[in-house]
C-alpha positions in Angstrom: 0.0 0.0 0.0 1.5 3.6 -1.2 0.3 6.9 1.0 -0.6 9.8 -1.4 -1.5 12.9 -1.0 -3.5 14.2 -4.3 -4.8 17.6 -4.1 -4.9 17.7 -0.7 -6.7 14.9 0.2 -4.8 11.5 1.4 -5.0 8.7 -0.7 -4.2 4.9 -0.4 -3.3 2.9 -3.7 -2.1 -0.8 -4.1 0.0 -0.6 -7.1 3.5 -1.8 -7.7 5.7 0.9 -6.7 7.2 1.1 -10.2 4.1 2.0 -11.9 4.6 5.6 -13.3 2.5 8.6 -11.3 0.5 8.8 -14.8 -1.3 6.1 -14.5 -1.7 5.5 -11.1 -3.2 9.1 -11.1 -5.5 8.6 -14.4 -6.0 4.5 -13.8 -6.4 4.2 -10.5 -7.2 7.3 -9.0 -9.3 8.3 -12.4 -7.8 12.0 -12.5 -8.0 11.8 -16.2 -6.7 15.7 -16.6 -3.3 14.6 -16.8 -2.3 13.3 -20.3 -0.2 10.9 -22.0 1.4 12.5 -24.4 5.2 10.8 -25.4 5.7 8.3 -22.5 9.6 9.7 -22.3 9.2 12.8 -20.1 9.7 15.0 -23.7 6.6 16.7 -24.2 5.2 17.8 -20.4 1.5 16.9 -21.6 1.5 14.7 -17.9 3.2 17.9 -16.0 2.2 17.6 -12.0 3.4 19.6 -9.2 5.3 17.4 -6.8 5.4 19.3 -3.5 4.9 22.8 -6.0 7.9 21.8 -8.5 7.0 21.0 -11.6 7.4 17.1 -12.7 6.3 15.0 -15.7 4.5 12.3 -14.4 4.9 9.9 -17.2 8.8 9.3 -15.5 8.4 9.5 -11.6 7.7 6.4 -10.3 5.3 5.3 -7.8 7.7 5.0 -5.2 9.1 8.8 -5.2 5.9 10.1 -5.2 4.7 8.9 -1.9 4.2 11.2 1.1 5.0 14.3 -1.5 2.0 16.7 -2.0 0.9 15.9 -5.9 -1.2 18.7 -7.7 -3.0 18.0 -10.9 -5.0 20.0 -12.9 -7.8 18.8 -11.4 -6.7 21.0 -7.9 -5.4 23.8 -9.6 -8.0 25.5 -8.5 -11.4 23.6 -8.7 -12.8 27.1 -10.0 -10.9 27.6 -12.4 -9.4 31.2 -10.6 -6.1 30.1 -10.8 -4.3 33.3 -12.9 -2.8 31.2 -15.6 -6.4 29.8 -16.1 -7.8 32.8 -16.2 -4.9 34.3 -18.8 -5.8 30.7 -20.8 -9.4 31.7 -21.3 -9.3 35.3 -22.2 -6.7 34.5 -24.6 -8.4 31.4 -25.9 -5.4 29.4 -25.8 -6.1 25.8 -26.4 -7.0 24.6 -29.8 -7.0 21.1 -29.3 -6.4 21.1 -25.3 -4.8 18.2 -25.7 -1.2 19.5 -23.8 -3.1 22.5 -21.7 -3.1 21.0 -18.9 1.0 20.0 -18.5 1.0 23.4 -19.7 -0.9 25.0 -17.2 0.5 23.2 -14.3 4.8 23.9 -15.5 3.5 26.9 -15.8 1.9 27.9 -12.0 5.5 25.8 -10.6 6.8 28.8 -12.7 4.6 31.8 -12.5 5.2 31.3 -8.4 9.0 31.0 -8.9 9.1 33.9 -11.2 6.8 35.9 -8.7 4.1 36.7 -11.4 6.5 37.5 -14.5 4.7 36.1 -17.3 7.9 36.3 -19.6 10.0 34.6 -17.1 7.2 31.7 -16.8 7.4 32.0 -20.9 11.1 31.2 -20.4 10.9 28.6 -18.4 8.1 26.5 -20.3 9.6 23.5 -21.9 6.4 22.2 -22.7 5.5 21.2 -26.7 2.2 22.2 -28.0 1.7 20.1 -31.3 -1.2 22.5 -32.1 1.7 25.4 -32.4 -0.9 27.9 -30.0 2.6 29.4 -28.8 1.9 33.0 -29.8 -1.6 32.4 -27.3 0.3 31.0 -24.6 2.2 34.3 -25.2 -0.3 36.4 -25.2 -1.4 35.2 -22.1 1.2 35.3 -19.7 2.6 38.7 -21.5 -1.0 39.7 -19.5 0.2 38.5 -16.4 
């Protein structure tokens, strides 16, 4: 049995310990906000916060996981007030959605190390967006 705490709230999971956070979050736990995307850690489409750093889930195994405090977009902000979300919606950002939310969570473990510079959080953003929405991503943290 693995101790987890998702969102905030304590969770219990029997998986083998070498499972990848991805699917024990989207399989198990059914938080199906965080995406598969490449399955190497390349493209940050299953970004998580891991005790507020930014982490792609598809390479942390079970095991390092434990007793950390694991965000997904699903406790963001379960309003959606969250600044980058807000920036994400005025700008219309997504076109598919496909890799918004990785991008939304790299991005709040950036926006609070760059204390609310949007192009420092535009800097730090290694995330790939195969819909090319770049110039929206942009746009919106230019507004933060």
């Amino acid at each position: 049995m693995t101790k987890l705490v998702v969102n905030g709230f304590d969770r219990d999971v029997e998986v083998d310990e070498t499972t990848p956070l991805l699917w024990v979050l989207r399989d198990v736990l059914n938080l199906t906000g965080t995406k598969y995307g490449c399955g190497i850690g390349a493209c940050g489409a299953c970004t998580v916060l891991l005790d507020g750093t930014a982490n792609r889930s598809c390479s942390v195994p079970l095991k390092e996981a434990a007793g950390r405090a694991i965000t997904t977009i699903e406790g963001l902000s379960p309003d959606s007030s969250h600044p980058l979300q807000q920036a994400w919606i005025e700008n219309q950002v997504p076109q598919c959605g496909f890799c918004q939310s990785g991008m939304l969570m790299a991005g709040a473990a950036a926006l609070e190390s760059a204390e609310g510079d949007g192009s420092k959080v535009a800097e730090a953003l290694t995330n790939i967006c195969i819909c090319g929405t770049y110039q929206r991503i942009r746009e919106a943290l230019d507004q933060l």
